[in-house]
C-alpha positions as CSV (number, residue, x, y, z in Angstrom):
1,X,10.8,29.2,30.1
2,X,10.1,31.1,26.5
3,X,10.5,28.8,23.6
4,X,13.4,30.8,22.2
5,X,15.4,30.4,25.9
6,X,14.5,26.3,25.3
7,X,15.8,25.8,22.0
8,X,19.7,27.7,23.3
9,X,19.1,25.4,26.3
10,X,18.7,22.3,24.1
11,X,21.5,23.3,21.7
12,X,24.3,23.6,24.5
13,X,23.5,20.7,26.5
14,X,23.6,18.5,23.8
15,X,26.8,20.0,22.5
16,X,28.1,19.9,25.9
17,X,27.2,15.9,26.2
18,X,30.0,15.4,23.4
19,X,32.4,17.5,24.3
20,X,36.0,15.6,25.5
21,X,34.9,12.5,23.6
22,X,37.0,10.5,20.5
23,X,38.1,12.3,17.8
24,X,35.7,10.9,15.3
25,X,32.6,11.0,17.3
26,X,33.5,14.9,18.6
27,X,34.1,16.0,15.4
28,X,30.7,15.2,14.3
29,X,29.0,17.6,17.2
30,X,27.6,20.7,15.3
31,X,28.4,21.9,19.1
32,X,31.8,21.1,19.4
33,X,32.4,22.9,16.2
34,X,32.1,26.1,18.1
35,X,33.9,25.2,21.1
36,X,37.8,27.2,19.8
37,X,39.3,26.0,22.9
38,X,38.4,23.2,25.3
39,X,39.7,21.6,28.8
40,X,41.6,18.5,27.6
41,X,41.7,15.9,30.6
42,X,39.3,15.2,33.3
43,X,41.8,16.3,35.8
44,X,42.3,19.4,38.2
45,X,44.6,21.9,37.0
46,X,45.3,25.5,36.2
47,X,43.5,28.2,33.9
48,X,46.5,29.9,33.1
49,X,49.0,26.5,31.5
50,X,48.7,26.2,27.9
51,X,49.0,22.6,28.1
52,X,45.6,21.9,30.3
53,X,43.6,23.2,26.7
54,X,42.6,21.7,23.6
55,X,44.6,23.9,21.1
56,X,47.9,24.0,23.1
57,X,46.9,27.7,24.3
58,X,45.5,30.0,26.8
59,X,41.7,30.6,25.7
60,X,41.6,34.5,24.4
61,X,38.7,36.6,24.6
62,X,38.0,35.3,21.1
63,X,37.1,32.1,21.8
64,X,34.9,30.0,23.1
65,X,35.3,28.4,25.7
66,X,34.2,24.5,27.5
67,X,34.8,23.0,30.5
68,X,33.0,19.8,29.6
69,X,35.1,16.6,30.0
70,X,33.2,14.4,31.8
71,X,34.3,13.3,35.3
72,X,35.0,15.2,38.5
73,X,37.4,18.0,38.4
74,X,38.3,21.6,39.3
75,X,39.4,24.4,36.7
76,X,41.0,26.9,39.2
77,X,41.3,30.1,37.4
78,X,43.7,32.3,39.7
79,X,46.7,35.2,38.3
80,X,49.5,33.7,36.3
81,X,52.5,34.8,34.6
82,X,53.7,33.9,30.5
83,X,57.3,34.3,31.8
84,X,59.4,36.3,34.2
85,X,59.6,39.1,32.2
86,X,55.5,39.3,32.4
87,X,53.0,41.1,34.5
88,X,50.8,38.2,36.2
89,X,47.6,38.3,34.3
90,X,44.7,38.7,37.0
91,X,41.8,37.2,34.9
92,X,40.5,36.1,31.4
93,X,38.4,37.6,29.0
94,X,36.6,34.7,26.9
95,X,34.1,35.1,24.0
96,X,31.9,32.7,25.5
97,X,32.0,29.8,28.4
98,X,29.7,26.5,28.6
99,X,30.7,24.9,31.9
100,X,29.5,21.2,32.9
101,X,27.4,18.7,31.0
102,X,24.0,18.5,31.1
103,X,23.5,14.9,32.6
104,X,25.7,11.7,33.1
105,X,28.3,11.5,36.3
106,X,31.1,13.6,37.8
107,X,31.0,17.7,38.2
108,X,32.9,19.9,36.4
109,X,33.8,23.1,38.8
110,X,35.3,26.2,37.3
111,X,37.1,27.7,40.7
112,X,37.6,31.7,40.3
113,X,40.4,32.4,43.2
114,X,40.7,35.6,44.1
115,X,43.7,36.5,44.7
116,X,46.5,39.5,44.9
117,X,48.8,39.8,41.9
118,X,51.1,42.6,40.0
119,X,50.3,45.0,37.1
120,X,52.4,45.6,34.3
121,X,53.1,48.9,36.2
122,X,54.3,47.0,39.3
123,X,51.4,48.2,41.3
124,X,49.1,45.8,43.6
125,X,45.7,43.9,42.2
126,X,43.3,42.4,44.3
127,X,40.8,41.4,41.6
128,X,40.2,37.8,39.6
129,X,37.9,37.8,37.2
130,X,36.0,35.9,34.0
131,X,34.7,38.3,31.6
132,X,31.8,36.7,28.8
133,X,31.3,38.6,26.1
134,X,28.2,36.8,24.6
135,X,25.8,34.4,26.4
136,X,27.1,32.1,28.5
137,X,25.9,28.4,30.3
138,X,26.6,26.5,33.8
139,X,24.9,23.2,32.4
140,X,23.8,21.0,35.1
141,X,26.8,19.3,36.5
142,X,28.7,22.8,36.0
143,X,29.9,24.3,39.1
144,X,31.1,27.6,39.4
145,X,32.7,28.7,42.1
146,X,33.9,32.4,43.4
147,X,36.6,32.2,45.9
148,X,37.8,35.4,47.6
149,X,41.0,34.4,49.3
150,X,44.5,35.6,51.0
151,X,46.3,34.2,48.4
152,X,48.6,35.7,45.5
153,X,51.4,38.2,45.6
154,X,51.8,41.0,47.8
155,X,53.9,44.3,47.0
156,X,55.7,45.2,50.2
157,X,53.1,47.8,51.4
158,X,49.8,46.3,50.0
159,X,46.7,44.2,51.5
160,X,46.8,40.7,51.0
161,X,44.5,38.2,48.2
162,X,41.9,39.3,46.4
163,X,38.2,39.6,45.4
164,X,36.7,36.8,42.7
165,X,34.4,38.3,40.0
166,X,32.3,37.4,36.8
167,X,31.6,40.5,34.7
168,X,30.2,40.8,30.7
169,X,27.2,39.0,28.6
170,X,24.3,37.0,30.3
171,X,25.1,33.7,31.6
172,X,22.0,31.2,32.3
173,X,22.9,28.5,35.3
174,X,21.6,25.4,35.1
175,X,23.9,24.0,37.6
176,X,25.2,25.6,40.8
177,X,27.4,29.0,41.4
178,X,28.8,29.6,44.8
179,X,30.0,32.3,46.4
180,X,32.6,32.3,49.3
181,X,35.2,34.1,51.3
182,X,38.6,32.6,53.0
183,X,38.5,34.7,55.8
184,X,36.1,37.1,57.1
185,X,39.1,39.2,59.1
186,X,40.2,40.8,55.6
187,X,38.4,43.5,54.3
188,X,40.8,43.6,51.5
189,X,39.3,40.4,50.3
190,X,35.8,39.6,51.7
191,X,33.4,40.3,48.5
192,X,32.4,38.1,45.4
193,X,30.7,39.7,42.7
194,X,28.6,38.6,39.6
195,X,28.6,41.7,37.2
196,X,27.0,39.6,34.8
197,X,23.2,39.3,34.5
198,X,22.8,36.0,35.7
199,X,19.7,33.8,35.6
200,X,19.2,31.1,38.4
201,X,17.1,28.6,36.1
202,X,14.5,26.6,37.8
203,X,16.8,23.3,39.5
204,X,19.7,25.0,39.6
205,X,21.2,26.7,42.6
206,X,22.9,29.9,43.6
207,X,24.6,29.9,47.7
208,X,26.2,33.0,49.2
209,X,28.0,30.8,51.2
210,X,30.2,33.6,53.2
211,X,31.4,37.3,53.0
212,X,29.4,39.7,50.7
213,X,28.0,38.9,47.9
214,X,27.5,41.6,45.4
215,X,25.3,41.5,42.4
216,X,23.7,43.9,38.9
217,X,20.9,41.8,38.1
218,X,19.5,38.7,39.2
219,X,16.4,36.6,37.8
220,X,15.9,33.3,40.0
221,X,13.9,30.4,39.3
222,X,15.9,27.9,41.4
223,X,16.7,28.2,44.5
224,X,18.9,31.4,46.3
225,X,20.4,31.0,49.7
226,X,22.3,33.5,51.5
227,X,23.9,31.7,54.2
228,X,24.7,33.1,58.5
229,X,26.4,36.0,58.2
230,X,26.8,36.4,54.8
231,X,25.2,39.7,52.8
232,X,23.5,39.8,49.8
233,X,24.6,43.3,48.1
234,X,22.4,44.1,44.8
235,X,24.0,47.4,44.0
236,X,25.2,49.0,40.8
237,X,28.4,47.4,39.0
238,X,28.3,48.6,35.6
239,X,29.3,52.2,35.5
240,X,27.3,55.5,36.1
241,X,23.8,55.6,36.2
242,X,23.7,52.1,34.9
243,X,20.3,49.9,36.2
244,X,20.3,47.0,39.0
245,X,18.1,44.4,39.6
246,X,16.7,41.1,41.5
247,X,14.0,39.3,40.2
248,X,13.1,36.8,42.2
249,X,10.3,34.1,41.0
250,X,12.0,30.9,42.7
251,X,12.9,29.9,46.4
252,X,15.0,32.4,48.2
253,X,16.2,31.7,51.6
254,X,17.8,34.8,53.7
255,X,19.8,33.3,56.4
256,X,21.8,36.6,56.5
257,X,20.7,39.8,55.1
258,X,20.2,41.2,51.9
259,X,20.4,45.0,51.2
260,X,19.0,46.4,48.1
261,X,20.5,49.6,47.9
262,X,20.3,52.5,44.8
263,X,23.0,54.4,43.7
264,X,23.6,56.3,40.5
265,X,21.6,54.5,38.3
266,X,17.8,52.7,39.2
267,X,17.6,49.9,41.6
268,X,14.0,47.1,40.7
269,X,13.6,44.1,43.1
270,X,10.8,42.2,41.2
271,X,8.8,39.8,44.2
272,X,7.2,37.8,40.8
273,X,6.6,35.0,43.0
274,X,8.4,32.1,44.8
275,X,8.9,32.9,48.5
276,X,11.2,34.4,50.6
277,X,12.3,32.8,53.9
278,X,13.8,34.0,56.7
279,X,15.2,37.6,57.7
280,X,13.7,41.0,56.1
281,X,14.7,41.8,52.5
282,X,15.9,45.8,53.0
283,X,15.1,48.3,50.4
284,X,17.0,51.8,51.2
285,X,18.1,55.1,49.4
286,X,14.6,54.8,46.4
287,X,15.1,51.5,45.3
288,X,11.6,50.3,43.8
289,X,9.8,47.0,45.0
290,X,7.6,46.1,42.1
291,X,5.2,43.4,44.2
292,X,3.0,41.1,42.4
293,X,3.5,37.6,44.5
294,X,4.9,35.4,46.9
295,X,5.4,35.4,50.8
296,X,8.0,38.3,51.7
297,X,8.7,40.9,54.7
298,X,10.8,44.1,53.4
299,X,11.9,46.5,55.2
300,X,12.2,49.9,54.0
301,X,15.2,52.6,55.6
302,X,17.3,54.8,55.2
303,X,16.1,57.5,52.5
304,X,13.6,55.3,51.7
305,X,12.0,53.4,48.5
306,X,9.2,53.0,46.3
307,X,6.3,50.7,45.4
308,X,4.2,49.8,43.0
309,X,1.8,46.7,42.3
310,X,-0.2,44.8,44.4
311,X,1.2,43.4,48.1
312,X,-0.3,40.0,48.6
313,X,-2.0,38.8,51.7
314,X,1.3,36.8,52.3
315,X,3.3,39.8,52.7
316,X,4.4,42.4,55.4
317,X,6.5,45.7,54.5
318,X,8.0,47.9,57.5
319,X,8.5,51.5,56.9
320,X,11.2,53.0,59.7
321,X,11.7,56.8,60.0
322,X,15.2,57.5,60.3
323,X,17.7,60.0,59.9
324,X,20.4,60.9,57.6
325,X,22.5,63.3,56.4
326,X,23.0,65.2,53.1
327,X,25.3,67.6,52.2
328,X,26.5,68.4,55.4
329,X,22.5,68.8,56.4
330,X,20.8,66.4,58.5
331,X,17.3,65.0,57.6
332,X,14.9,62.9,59.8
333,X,12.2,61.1,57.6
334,X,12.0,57.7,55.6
335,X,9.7,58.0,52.9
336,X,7.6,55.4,51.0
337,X,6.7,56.4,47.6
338,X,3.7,54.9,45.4
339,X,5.7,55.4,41.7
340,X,2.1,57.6,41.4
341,X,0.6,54.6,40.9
342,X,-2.5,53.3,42.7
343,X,-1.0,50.3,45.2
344,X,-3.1,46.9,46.0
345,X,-2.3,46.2,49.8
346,X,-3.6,42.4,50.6
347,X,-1.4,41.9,53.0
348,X,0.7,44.1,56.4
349,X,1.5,47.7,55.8
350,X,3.5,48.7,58.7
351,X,4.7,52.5,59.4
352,X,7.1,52.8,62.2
353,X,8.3,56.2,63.7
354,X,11.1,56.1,66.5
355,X,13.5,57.7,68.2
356,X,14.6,59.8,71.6
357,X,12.9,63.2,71.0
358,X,14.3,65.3,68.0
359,X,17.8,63.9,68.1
360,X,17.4,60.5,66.8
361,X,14.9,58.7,64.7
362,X,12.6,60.0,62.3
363,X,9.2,60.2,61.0
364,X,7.4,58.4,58.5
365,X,6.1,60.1,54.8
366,X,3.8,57.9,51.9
367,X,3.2,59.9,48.7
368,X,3.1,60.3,45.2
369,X,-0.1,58.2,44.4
370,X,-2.7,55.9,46.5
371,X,-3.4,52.9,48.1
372,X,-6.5,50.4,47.7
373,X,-6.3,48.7,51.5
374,X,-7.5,44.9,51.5
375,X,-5.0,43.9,54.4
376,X,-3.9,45.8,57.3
377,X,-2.1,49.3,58.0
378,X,-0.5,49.8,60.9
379,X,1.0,53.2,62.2
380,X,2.7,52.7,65.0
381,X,4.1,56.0,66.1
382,X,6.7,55.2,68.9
383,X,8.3,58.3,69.6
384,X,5.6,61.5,69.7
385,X,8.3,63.8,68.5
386,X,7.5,62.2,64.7
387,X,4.7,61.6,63.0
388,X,3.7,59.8,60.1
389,X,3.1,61.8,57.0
390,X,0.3,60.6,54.9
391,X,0.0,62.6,51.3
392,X,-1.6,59.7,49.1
393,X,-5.2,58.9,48.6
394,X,-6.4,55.6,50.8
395,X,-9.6,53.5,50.1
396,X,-9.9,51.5,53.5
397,X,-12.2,48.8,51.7
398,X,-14.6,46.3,53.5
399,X,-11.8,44.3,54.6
400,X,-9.3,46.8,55.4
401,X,-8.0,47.9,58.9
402,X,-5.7,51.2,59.0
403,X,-4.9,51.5,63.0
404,X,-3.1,54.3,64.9
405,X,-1.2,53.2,68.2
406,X,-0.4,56.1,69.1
407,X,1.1,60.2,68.1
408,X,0.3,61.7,65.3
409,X,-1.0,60.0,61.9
410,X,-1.0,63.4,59.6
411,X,-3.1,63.4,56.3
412,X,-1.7,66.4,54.8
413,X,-3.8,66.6,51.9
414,X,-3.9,64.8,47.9
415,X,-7.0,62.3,47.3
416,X,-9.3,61.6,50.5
417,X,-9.4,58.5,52.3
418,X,-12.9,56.9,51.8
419,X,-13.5,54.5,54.7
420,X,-15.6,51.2,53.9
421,X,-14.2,48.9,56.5
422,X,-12.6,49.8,59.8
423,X,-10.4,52.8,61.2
424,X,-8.9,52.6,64.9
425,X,-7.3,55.1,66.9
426,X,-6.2,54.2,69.9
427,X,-5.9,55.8,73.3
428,X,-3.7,58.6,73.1
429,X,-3.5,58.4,69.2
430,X,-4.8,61.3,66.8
431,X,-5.7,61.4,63.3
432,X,-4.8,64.8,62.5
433,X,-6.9,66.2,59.0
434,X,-5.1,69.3,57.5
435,X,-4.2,71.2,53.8
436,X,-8.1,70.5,52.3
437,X,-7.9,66.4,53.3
438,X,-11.1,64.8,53.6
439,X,-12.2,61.5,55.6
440,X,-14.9,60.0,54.5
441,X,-16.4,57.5,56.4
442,X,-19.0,55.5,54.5
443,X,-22.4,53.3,55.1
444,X,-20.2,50.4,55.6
445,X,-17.4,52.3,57.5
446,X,-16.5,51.7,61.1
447,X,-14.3,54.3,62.9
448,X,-13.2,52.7,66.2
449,X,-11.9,55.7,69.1
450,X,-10.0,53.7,71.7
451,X,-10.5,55.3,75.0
452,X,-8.4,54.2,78.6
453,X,-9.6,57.3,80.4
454,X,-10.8,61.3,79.7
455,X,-7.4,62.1,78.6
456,X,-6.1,59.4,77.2
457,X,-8.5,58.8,74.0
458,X,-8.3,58.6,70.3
459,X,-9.4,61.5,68.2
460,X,-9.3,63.3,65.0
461,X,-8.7,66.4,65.0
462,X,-9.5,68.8,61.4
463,X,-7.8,72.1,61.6
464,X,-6.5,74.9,58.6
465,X,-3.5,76.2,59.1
466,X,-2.1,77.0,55.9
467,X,-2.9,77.2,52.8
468,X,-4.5,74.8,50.4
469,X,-7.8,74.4,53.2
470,X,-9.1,73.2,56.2
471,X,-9.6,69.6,56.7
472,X,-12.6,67.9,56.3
473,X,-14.7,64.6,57.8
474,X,-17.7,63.2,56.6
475,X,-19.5,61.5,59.0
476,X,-21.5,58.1,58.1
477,X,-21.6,54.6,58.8
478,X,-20.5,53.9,62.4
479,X,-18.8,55.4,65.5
480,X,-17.6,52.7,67.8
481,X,-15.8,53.9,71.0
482,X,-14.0,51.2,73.0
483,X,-13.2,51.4,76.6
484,X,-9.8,50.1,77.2
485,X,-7.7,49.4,80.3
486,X,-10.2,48.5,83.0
487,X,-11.4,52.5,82.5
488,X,-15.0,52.7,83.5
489,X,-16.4,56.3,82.9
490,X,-19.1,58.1,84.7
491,X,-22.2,58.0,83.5
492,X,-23.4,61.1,80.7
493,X,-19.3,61.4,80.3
494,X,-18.9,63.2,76.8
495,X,-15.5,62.4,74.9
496,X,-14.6,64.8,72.6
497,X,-13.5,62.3,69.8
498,X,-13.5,65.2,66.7
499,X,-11.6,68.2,67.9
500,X,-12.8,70.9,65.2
501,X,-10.0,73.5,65.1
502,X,-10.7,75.7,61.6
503,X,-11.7,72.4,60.2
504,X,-14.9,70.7,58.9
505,X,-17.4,68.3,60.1
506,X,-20.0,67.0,58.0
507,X,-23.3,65.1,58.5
508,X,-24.0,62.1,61.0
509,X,-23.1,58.9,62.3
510,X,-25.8,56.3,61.4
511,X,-24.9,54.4,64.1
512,X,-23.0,54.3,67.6
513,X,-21.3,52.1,69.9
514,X,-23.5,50.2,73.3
515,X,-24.0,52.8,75.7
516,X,-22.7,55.7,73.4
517,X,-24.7,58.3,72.0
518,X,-23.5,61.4,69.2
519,X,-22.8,64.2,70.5
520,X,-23.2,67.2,67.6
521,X,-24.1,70.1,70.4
522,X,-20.9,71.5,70.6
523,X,-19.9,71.8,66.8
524,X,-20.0,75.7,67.6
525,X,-18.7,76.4,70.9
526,X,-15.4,77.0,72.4
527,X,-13.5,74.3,72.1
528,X,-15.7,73.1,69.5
529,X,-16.1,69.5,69.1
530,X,-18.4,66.5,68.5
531,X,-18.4,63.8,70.9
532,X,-19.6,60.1,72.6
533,X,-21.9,60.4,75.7
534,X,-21.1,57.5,78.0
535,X,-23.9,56.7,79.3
536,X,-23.0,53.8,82.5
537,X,-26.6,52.1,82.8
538,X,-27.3,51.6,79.2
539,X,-30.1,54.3,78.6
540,X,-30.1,56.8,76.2
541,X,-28.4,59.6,78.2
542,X,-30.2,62.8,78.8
543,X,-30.1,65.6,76.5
């Protein structure tokens, strides 16, 4: 916590300590001074009744507002009408709210129920809400609650109740806010939503208890739970092209999903640290994971998203090829960008295509920058009809594993991959180099070609077929075939692991697999390749 964030912290707890006390004693509080309108009684009671509040009257977007009597009781903001001649207002805009006290007994629970009400131009609302329109506090035995219920008035016509919403200024929680619908069957009145930057202070607590739960921009330090079946929505609330975040540096615990989404304006989910537990976070349509720490999985769909920082060893993202459909035109790729950035990967990079041929599914593109690999990269290529598309430079270090399953793993060009540690590609897998890309496989660099029988092997193959240049591998360091499957090949069998079709092959492997030997006599015939010779007995095979 800054020093600046401590001292406003200090200030309204200890005004809220006083607040509700004797006359004399209250009016001594520097706090209370600024407190224009207060909740009178420790009891439960209504929002909209003059008579529950300090000064007689409703609180006005001028003043400011506390909930801070203490004991245990609800405030239950919901719509209410001046008089019979009046619209029914459907929420209150306040200057500024402190809700609960910081210590001492009882909670103090501000209960925003959504429900359905009438306009001044008879028409149907189905939105409560507390607009702030400076910094607000939940101290710790403040509760806020969102309610999303059937309740209200209903215009013949019209959908039932209503959504519950806090909008405006930055409110800091100390204490708990809860989110919850009444019933899941109406999608008239199933979503909460906290418009309001909101920060989840360290101790305090945030619970999507039901429904969905949409949210701007979220920093937590407490702890975050998103209960069974509820959904986490961070999505953009505050107009056209406006930002959306989640930062999340405390406990978060996914019990039902959370979707990260962009829309008009850009979408940051900050993994600062913390943890989070349970089901995938999902990151679609180019919202940007900035990674520095804390155990995660993500899972990236749908359009796709970006990434920049460093993914620690805790972590695993999944990249799905899908499809989807843009003005009227239908696309099949999911693509992972690097914010042209260079990317730290400690931990599970995972690149999944899929699908049933060409009609569903979709293949697999990472661009726009590089990636230092620590951890492991895993393509698995499920469907052959998509490949993945790999455009960004890739240093495979000393502890880094980038393995093919299987179909096509594309470099199509950008920075080469340098190869320190170890490359597999299994049996029926091929790394395909193309548009000038290079592989360079170093002193230290281990290529592993899986191999479960003559024609199910993995290989490379460099070709040029248009137009920036053929590709290109630079042979060094170590070429370890591995038989799989029970296969057990005749003796002087040569596998023809680098397919040369227009491309390049460079140099020599320094050393090779038991009972394999280089083959480099074919870099010029028809096919041309370079090989393994089996050899079953363990000699150096002839010729």
């Amino acid at each position: 916590m800054t020093r600046s964030r401590a001292l406003l912290v200090v200030a309204v707890l200890l005004g809220a300590l006083v607040t509700g006390v004797a006359g004399a004693a209250a009016a001594s509080s520097p706090r209370l001074a600024s407190c224009s309108d207060s909740w009178k009684s420790p009891v439960s009671g209504v929002w909209g009744a003059g008579a529950n509040w300090s000064t007689g009257v409703i609180p006005s977007n001028a003043d400011n507002v506390c909930i801070t009597v203490p004991g245990t009781y609800t405030v239950t903001l919901a719509p209410w009408s001046l008089g019979t001649a009046d619209p029914n207002n459907n929420g209150a805009s306040v200057n500024s709210l402190t809700l609960g006290l910081g210590g001492g007994a009882g909670t103090q629970t501000l209960d925003i129920a959504g429900q359905g009400s009438t306009s001044n131009s008879n028409e149907q609302l189905s939105t409560v809400f507390l607009n702030v329109v400076t910094t607000s506090t939940i101290a710790a035995r403040g509760a806020l609650v969102l309610d999303s219920t059937d309740g209200g008035s209903q215009l013949p016509g019209n959908p039932i109740g209503g959504d519950a919403v806090l909008s405006g200024a930055p409110v800091l929680n100390y204490g708990s806010v809860t989110a919850e619908i009444q019933d899941a069957k109406n999608k008239y009145a199933n979503t909460t939503q906290i418009e309001a930057p909101l920060t989840n202070e360290a101790g305090a607590s945030l619970q999507d208890g039901s429904g969905t739960l949409e949210v701007a921009a979220i920093t937590n330090y407490g702890t975050f739970t998103v209960a069974p079946r509820a959904e986490l929505s961070v999505v953009n609330l505050e107009g056209f092209a406006s930002p959306s975040s989640f930062t999340n540096d405390g406990k978060l615990v996914n019990d039902g999903s959370i979707l990260a989404q962009q829309g008009s304006g850009p979408l940051t989910w900050t993994q600062a640290g913390g943890y989070v537990k349970g089901n995938v976070v999902t990151l679609q349509s180019g919202a940007t994971l900035v990674d520095k720490a804390g155990a995660a999985q993500f899972l990236v769909n749908y359009l796709g998203a970006n990434i920049k920082g460093t993914i620690p060893a805790v972590q695993k993202i999944t990249v799905v090829g899908g499809a989807y459909n843009y003005q009227g035109d239908n696309y099949n790729v999911t693509a992972l960008g690097l914010d042209h950035s260079s990317v730290v990967n400690q931990g599970t990079l995972v690149l999944v295509t899929q699908g049933s041929g060409k009609k569903t599914g979709g293949a697999v593109t990472v661009s726009d920058g590089s990636i230092d690999n620590k951890g492991t990269i895993l393509a698995e290529i499920k469907d052959p009809s998509w490949n993945v598309q790999y455009e960004a430079g890739l240093t495979n270090t000393h502890t880094g594993n980038l393995t093919v399953t299987g179909g096509t793993f594309t470099d199509g060009g950008g920075a080469p991959v340098t190869n320190h540690g170890t490359v597999t590609v299994g049996p029926r897998a091929l790394f395909l180099l193309q548009e000038a890309s290079a592989f360079m496989n170093k002193s230290d660099g281990t290529i592993v070609s899986e191999i479960s029988s003559t024609k199910s092997l993995g290989q490379f193959e460099l070709v040029s077929p248009c137009c920036a240049g053929p590709g290109r591998f630079i042979a060094g360091g170590t070429l370890a075939p591995v038989l799989k499957s029970g296969h057990a090949p005749a003796a002087n069998t040569d596998f023809q692991l680098f397919l040369l079709s227009g491309g390049s092959f460079k140099g020599t492997f320094a050393h090779l697999g038991r009972r394999f030997t280089a083959d480099y006599a074919h870099e010029s015939a028809s096919p041309a390749f370079v090989g393994a010779v089996y050899d079953k007995s363990g000699k150096k095979p002839k010729g």
